[in-house]
N, C-alpha and C positions, 0 to 999 in steps of 0.2 A: 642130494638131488641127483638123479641119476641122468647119463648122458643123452639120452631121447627127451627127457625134460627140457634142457638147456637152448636157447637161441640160438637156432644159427646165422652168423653175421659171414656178407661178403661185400665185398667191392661193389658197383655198378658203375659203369660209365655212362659218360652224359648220353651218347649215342642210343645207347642201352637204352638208359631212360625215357628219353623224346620218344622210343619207338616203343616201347611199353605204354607209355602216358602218353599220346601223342594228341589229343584233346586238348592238352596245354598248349599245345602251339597252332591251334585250330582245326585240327585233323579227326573232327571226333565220328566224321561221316561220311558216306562218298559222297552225299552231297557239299559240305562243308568245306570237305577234302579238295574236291575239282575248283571249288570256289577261291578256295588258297593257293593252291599252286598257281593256278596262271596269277592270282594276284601276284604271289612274291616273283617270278619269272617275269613278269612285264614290269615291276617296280624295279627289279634288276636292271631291267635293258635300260630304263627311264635313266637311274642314276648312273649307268654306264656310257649316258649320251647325254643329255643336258648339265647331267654335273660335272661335263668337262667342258663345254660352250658347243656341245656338236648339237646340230640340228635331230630330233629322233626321228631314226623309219623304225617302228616294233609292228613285228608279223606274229599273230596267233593263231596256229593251227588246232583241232581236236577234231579227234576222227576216232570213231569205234573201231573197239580189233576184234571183240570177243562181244558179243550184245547178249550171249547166255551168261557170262559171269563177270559183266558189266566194266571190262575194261576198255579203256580210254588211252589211245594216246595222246600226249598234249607237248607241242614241240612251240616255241616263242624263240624267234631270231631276229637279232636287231644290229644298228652300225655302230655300236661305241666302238669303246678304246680298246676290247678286247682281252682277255685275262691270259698272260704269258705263259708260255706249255712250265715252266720249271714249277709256278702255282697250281697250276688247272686238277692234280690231285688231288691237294689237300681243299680246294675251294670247293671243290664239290663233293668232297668225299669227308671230312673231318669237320663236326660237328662245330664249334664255338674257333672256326679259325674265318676270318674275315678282314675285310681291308677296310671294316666301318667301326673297328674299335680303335678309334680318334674322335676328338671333339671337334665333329662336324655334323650339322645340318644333312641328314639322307633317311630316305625312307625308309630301310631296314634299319635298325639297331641293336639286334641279338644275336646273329653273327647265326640264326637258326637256317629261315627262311627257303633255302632252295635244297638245304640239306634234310630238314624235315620235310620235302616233296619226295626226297629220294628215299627217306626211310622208309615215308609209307608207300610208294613206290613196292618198297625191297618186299613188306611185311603185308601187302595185298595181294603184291602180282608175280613175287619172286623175278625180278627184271629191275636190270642196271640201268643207269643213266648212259645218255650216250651225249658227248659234247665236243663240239668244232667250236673253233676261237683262233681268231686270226689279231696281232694286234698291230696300230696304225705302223709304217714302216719295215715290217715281216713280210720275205720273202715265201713263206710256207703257211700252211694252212693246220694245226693240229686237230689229230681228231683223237679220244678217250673214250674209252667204254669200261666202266668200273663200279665199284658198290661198295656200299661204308659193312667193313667188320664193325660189327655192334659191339664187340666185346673188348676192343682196343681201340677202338673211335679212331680208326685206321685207314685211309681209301687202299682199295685194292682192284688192281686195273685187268682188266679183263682181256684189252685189246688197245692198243697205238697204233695209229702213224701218223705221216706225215704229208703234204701234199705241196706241189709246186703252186702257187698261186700265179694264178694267170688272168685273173678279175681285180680290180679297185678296191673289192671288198673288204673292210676293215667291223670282227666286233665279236658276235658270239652266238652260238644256236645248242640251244638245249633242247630235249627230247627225253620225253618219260613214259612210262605204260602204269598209268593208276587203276585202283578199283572206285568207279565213279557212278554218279547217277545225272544226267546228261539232262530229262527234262525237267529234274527238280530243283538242279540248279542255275538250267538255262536263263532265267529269268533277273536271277543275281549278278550272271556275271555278265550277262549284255549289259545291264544297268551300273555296273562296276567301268567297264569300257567307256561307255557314251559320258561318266562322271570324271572319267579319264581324262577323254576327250574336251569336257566343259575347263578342268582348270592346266589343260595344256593343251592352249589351242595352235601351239606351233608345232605340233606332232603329228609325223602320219602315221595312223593306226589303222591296220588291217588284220578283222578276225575272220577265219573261213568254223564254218560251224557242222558237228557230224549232221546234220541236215542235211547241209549242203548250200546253204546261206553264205553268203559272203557281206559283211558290213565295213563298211568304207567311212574311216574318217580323216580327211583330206588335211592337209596343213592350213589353215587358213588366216597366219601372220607369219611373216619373216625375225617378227622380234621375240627375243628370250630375255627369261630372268638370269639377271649373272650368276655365273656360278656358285656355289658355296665356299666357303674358307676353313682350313683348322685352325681350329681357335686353342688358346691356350684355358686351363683351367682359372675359375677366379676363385681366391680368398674363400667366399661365402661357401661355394660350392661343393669344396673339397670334404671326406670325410678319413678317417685313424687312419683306414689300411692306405687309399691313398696317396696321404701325406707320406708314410714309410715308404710307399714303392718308387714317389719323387725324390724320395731323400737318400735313397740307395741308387739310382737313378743318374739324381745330376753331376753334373762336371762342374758344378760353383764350387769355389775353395772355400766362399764365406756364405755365413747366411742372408747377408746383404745384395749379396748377387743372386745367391737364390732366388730371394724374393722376386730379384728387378727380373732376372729372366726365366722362371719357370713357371709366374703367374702373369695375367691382364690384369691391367687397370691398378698395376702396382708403380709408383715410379721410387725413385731414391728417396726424397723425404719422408714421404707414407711408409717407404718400408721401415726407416729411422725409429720414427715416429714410436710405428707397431712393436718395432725387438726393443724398445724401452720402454713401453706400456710392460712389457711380459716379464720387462727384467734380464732378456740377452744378450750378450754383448754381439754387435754387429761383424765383427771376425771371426767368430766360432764357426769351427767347422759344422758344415749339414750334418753328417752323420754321427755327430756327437750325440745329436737329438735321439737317434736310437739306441745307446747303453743307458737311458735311463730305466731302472728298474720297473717293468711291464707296460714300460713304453710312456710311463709318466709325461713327460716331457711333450713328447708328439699329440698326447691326449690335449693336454694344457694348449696346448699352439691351435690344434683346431678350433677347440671352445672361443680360443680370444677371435682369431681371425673369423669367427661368427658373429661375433658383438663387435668389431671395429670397423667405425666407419671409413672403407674403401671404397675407389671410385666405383660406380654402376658398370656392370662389365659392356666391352664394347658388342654392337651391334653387326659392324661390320663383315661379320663372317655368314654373316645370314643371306639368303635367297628367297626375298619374298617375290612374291611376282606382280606385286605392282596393279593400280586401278585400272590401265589399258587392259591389261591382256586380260582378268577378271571380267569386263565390260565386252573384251569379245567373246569369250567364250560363253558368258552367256545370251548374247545375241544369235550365236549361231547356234544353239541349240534348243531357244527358246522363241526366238523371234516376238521379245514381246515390244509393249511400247511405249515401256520408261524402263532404263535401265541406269544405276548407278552404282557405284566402288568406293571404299575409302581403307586405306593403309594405316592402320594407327602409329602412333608414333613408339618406337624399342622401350620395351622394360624388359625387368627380371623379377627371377623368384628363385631361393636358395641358392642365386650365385650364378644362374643358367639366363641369358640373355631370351626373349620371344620376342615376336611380333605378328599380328592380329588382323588381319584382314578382311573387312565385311561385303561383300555381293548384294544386291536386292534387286530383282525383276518382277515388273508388276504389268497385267494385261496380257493383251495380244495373242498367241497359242499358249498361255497358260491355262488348264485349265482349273475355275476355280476348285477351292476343297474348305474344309471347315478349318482347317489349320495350313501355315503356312510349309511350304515343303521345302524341308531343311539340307540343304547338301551339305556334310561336315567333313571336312581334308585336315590331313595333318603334314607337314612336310611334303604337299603336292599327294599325299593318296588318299582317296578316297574309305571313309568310314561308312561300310554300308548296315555292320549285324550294331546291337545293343545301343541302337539311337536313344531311347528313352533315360539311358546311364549315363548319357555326356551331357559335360557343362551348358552346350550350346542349348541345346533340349529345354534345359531346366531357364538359360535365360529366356529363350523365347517365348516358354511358356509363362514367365512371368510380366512379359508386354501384354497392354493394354492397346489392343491396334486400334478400336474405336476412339482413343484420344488422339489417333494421326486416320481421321477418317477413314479406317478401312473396315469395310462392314463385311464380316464372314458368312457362306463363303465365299473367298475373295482368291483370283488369279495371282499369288501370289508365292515367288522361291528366295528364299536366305540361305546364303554359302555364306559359311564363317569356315577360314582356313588358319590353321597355326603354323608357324615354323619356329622352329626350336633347336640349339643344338643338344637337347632333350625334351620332346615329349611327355610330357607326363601321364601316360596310358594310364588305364585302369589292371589290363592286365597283359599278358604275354602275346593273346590274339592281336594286341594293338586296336581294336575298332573303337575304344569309348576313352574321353580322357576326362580326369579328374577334376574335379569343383577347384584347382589352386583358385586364393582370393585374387592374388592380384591377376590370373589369367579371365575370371569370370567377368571383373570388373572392364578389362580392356573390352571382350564379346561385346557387353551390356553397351557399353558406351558406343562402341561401334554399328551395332545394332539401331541404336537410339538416334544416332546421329543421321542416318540414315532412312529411318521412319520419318524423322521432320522433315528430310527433303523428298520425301513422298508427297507427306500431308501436302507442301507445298506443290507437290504437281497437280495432287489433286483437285485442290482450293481450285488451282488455274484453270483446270479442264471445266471444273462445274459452274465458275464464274463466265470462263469461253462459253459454255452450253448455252447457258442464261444469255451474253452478249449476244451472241447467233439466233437467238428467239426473236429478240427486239429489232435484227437486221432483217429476220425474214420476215418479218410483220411489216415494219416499214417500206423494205421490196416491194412487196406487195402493191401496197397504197400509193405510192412514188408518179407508176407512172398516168392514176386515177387523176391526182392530185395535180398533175402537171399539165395533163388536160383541159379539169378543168378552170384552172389560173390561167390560163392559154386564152379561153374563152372568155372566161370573164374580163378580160386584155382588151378585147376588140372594141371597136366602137359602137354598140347597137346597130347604128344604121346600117352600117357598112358590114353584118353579120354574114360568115357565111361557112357550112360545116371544114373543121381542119383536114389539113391532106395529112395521110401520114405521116412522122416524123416532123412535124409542123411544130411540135412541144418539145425540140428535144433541147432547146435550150435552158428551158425552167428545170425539165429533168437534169438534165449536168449540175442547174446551182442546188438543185436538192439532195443529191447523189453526194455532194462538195460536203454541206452544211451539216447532213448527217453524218458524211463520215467525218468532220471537223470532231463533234462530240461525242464518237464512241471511237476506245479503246480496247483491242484484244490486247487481253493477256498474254504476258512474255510467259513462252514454255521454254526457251531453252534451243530451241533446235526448229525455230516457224517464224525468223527473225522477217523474213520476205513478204510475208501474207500482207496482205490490204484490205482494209476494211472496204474503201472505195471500189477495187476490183470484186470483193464479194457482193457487192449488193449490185452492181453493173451485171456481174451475173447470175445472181435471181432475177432481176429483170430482165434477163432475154430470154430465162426460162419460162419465167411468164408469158413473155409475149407468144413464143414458140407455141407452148400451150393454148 
């Protein structure tokens, strides 16, 4: 075979890669493109400010620079905690280097995100990132101007300094020039913002738009979800490589300590327990486990620790956000006129802790459609592209809403949110997540539970409807009726026509007697209402009439 025949094989780095293939990380478009970046730059600012207990203000600007060859700039600055100038290189410039590769709860987890902005950035518009970042307690303000070598997944800084800081200002502002398409994907990403907005409604979010729009959404709770926690790995969850990189890793001198301290939901007798199901002796050193010939040993330990019953990993590191804040955010965005939340109670699947959150608004500025309109979040961010692919999807379209009275089309919105200290997407874009059983089953139920307290609003409303028929018909009659009992009172002889208000005493016992036997229906939130006062005034509207 001769040397032009032969493959040539080289290197590529990740950097390389993502900006070659950059589709896998959702950049397959300018429309697509604009849509992603402010998502991952505003998800950034989100978990640089709530994921530390700080209140968020996140600003989104985009503004045309070139409308012939459709560049965009798109600058998001927000108050977190701010990323330290000795990082600020590699954090925006070196592909797979990130402060979210731990097991914790946060809305990025590929460590891609704002570095695949800058690549395709680099490979549309030939133009650096540029980044200020101040963090809490720094008397200076740094500023970066730099671009990822693709070839070494390398940042390389274009321009530094430094600035005295003479403002309160604590956090981060990034600023990009992409190749965009501004009305195509207008549409997307307001509706990305305002779903922003719905499941964190203690955030003030401001986007100025190349219009020249400006959309305001104001803080409108002082309460937040706690922070998130790192969680230690569990048992289940672990897989070969690893189990190796814990075991090269730890500082236990025994496997007994390993166990207790480098997993959850392990304690002393469970770990006992497990290195004598497996056959180990409990003093062995950790790193023993790796001179077993091609890692025999490490293999065997995962298998077992798959099939042994450990405790359920804890919950605790989670950040769900709770039925308040749910309930407000979406009143404020829907204003309808039954709103409720329910928080399912913590599971897992493969060892990774979730928990399941269901929303439902029905009425009021809804308006109706043939299906219900589904807002799906994963770790507080919104899922806007391949709805039809996720779980949620597939539950809701397997409810029956005519068994909880609601007849399509109906005013009707379901937010099903996950939190996870993994996700289980579909793919790299992050927007669709997977059918897991036990993750469907939590939706379903949550889902369900929440239909039935529908149905029950709505029983109430249609039964109210009905009771309000019979009030006003009665109204009506009341003050006919009290008349003439009034009259028929008198003595013949002594007849002679009523003055007004002459009958209002038979009116009061009838007013009494009716409302003795009718009861409105409890809605929940109309505990005040009187039947006696409503029927007092249809009878004045009567008479007025």
């Amino acid at each position: 075979m001769s040397k032009s025949e032969l493959e040539r094989f080289r290197e590529m780095s990740v950097a390389e890669f993502f900006a070659k293939y950059r589709e896998v990380a959702g950049f397959s478009n300018p429309v697509r493109a604009l849509y992603q970046t402010v998502r991952e730059l505003v998800e950034n600012s989100l978990d640089a400010t709530d994921g530390h207990g700080i209140a968020p203000e996140v600003r989104i600007y985009i503004e045309r620079i070139d409308s012939d060859r459709g560049w965009c700039r798109v600058t998001v600055e927000d108050n977190g905690i701010g990323v330290p100038p000795t990082v600020m290189p590699e954090a925006f410039g070196k592909v797979l280097f990130s402060s979210k590769y731990v097991l914790r709860q946060t809305r990025g987890m590929y460590g891609l995100g704002v570095k695949a902005a800058v690549l395709y950035g680099q490979v549309t518009t030939g133009n650096p990132v540029e980044v200020q970042s101040t963090t809490r307690g720094s008397s200076y303000i740094y500023a970066k101007k730099l671009y990822i070598d693709m070839k070494r997944n390398e940042p390389v800084i274009l321009e530094e300094a430094q600035f005295k800081k003479n403002v309160s200002w604590h956090g981060t502002r990034v600023s990009l020039i992409i190749e965009c398409d501004w009305q195509r994907a207008k549409s997307r990403i307001l509706e990305y913002i305002r779903r922003t907005a719905i499941i964190a409604p203690y955030a003030d979010i401001l986007i100025q738009t190349p219009d020249g729009e400006v959309l305001y959404f104001p803080r409108t709770t002082k309460k937040m979800p706690k922070p998130p926690k790192t969680a230690k790995p569990h048992p289940h969850g672990v897989d070969v490589e690893t189990l190796k990189t814990m075991l090269k890793a730890t500082k236990a001198k025994t496997l007994l300590e390993f166990l207790e301290v480098e997993f959850q939901s392990v304690g002393r007798q469970s770990a006992l327990e497990f290195l004598k199901s497996i056959g180990l002796r409990p003093t062995m050193k950790p790193k023993q486990l790796l001179r077993g010939e091609n890692g025999a040993l490490v293999v065997a330990m995962v298998e077992a620790m798959r099939s042994f019953k450990f405790r359920a990993p804890r919950s605790d590191c989670l950040s769900p956000l709770g039925e308040e804040l749910i309930k407000v955010g979406l009143k404020r965005m829907f204003n309808p006129e039954w709103v409720d939340a329910v928080t399912r109670p913590p599971r897992a699947y493969q060892g990774h802790p979730f928990i399941v959150e269901v929303g439902m608004a029905y009425g009021g500025s809804i308006q109706p459609s043939e299906e219900p309109l589904l807002l799906r979040y994963a770790n507080k961010i919104p899922l806007l592209y391949e709805e039809r692919e996720d779980v949620s999807y597939k539950v809701l379209s397997d409810v029956n809403w005519k068994q909880y009275d609601v007849e399509m089309p109906a005013p009707l919105v379901v937010l099903v949110h996950v939190v996870s200290t993994k996700v289980p997407y579909k793919g790299v874009g992050k927007e669709s997540i997977s059918d897991v059983p036990e993750l469907e089953a939590e939706i379903r139920n949550g889902v369900l539970e929440l239909a039935r307290r529908l149905k029950r609003f709505i029983s109430a409303k249609e039964r109210e409807a009905e009771v309000m028929r019979k009030i006003l018909v009665l109204s009506k009659y009341i003050p006919e009726i009290a008349r003439s009992l009034k009259v028929l009172s008198k003595d013949p002889g002594s007849w002679k026509p009523l003055e007004p208000g002459e009958e209002r005493d038979i009116v009061d016992a009838l007013v009494s007697l009716v409302a003795r036997n009718i009861e409105l229906p409890r809605r929940g939130d109309d505990s005040g209402r009187s039947v006696e006062d409503l029927i007092r005034s249809i009878i004045s509207e009567v008479r007025v009439s």
